[in-house]
C-alpha positions, 0 to 999 in steps of 0.5 A: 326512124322518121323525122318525128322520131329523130326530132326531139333527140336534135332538140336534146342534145342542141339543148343539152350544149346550149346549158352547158355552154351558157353555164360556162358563159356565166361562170366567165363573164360572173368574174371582177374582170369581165363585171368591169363594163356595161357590156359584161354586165350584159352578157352576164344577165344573157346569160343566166337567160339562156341557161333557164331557156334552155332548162324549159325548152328541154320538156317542151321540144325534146322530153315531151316527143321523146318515144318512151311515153306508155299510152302516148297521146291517150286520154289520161295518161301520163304524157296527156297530163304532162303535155297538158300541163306544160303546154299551159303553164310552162311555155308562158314562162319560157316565152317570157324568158325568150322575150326577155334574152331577145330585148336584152340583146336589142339592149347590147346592139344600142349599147354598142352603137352608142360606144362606136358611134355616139363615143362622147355620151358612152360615159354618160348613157352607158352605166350601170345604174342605165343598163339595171334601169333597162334590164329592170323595165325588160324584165318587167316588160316579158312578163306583162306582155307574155301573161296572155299566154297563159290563156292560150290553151287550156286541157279538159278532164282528160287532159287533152289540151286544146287552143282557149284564147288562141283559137281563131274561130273562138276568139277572133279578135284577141287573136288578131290584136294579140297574136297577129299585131301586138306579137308580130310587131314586138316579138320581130318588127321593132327588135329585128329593126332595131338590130339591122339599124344599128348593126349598120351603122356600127359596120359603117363606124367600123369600116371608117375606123379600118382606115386608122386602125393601126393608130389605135391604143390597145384599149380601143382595139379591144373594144373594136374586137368586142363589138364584132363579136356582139356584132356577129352574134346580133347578125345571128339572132337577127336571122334565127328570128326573122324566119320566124316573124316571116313564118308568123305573118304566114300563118295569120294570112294562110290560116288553116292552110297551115297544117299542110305538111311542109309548112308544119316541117318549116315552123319546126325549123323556126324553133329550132333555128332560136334554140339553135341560137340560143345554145350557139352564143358560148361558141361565138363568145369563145371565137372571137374573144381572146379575152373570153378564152383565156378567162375560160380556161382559167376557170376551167382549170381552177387557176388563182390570179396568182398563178403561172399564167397571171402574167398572160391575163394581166394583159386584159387587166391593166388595173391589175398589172398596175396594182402588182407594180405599185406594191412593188415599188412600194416594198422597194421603198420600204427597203431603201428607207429601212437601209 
């Protein structure tokens, strides 16, 4: 088997890994208990995103390269219709949903670095009216900035598809302003910069509170604990994409040099690095959050809150464990009055 044979099964079972893994993210961070704060929140929508990235990048990357087409790349057959089909109308949608996963995690990194180094406005900026205005405007933003897409590439009577819009020689100018500026700048620059920024400031932060750590109430060691984790999934994402801003800015300099082989091997591993990403986020979660793995496995067993371990995950959920002792007391009293 060669690399074009072997490839798309890398895709299928990196993606396959990444829905179940993103499901079980939404199935935790769906609980009350992880609803509590903005940054569950978050994840949550994250989430949800992944899983349907990682549904369209399935026919797009693996399905279609797949050797069990009849008639592969031949006019009119049933892998011409289907290439055509999801070159055109699918990977719009699965860019705006990648845009969509990639601002919502630039939107995380600036809720982070409002809780660990603005701490005084995290009551005031860090809500949840704030955080469903934001994921509104992101939402609305992925799809206004991605519907050029659809006029990326277009199919004949043969359906043998073929650049449109994003044909240098056709459409220099649209090429240029869309792909070469405007994609650059907003899929890479502005969030890469961002994340580093902020990143670095919240590692400052961190380091400074290394000092003190020993002094610090539970509460605020559980928030230095979720905010490295979201720190080393943000310093993931930040490399993944990177190497693809750096491949983009190549390929608008190089041109038709571009189809030289090594630099076709290097965009594959591009996408192969966002789609690694985006299936890797679960493992990250699981790793670094004790918090994540108990709720995990509590859902995976399909335990109540009034189980054995109730006692083990009281410890996360103070409210909880409050509540449990005030209705003890309270029966306590209704005893001694009846007495």
């Amino acid at each position: 088997m060669d690399y074009n044979d072997i490839k798309p099964f890398a895709y299928l079972i990196v993606i396959i890994i990444g829905i179940l893994g993103n499901f079980a993210a939404f199935l935790v961070y769906r609980t009350p208990q992880m609803r509590k704060s903005t940054v569950g929140i978050l994840l949550l929508i994250v989430s949800v995103i992944d899983v349907i990235l990682s549904i369209l990048s399935l026919p797009l990357f693996s399905l279609i390269n797949l050797p069990v087409w009849p008639n592969k790349f031949q006019p009119n057959s049933p892998h011409a219709i289907f290439s055509s089909i999801i070159s055109c109308y699918l990977y719009p949608i699965c860019m705006m949903a990648k845009s969509s996963s990639l601002y919502f995690l630039v939107l995380i990194t600036i809720e982070r670095w409002i809780a660990v180094c603005r701490p005084l406005q995290a009551k005031i900026l860090c809500t949840n009216r704030n955080t469903c205005r934001a994921g509104i405007f992101i939402v609305i933003y992925s799809i206004v900035f991605n519907i050029p897409k659809f006029f990326d590439y277009t199919y004949d009577a043969k359906y043998e598809w073929q650049l449109w819009m994003l044909s240098p020689e056709k459409h220099f100018w649209f090429f240029l302003t869309f792909y070469g500026i405007l994609s650059v700048l907003f899929d890479y620059l502005i969030p890469i910069m961002i994340m580093v920024i902020a990143n670095y400031c919240v590692i400052r932060e961190l380091r400074r509170n290394d000092v003190t750590i020993t002094t610090l109430n539970v509460q605020k060691r559980k928030e230095q604990n979720t905010t490295v984790m979201l720190l080393v999934v943000t310093i993931i994402f930040t490399i993944c994409h990177s190497v693809g801003g750096v491949f983009k800015m190549i390929e608008i300099i190089c041109g038709r040099f571009m189809l030289n082989g090594f630099y076709l091997y290097f965009a594959d591993l591009t996408v192969f690095l966002i789609v690694l990403h985006t299936s890797s986020t679960f493992f990250l979660y699981y790793a670094f959050s004790g918090k994540f793995r108990t709720i995990f496995w509590t859902v995976i067993k399909c335990r109540n809150k009034y189980s054995e371990d109730f006692t083990k995950l009281s410890m996360f959920y103070p409210s909880a464990q409050t509540s449990m002792i005030i209705e003890t007391k309270r029966k306590l009293t209704k005893k001694e009055n009846f007495v």
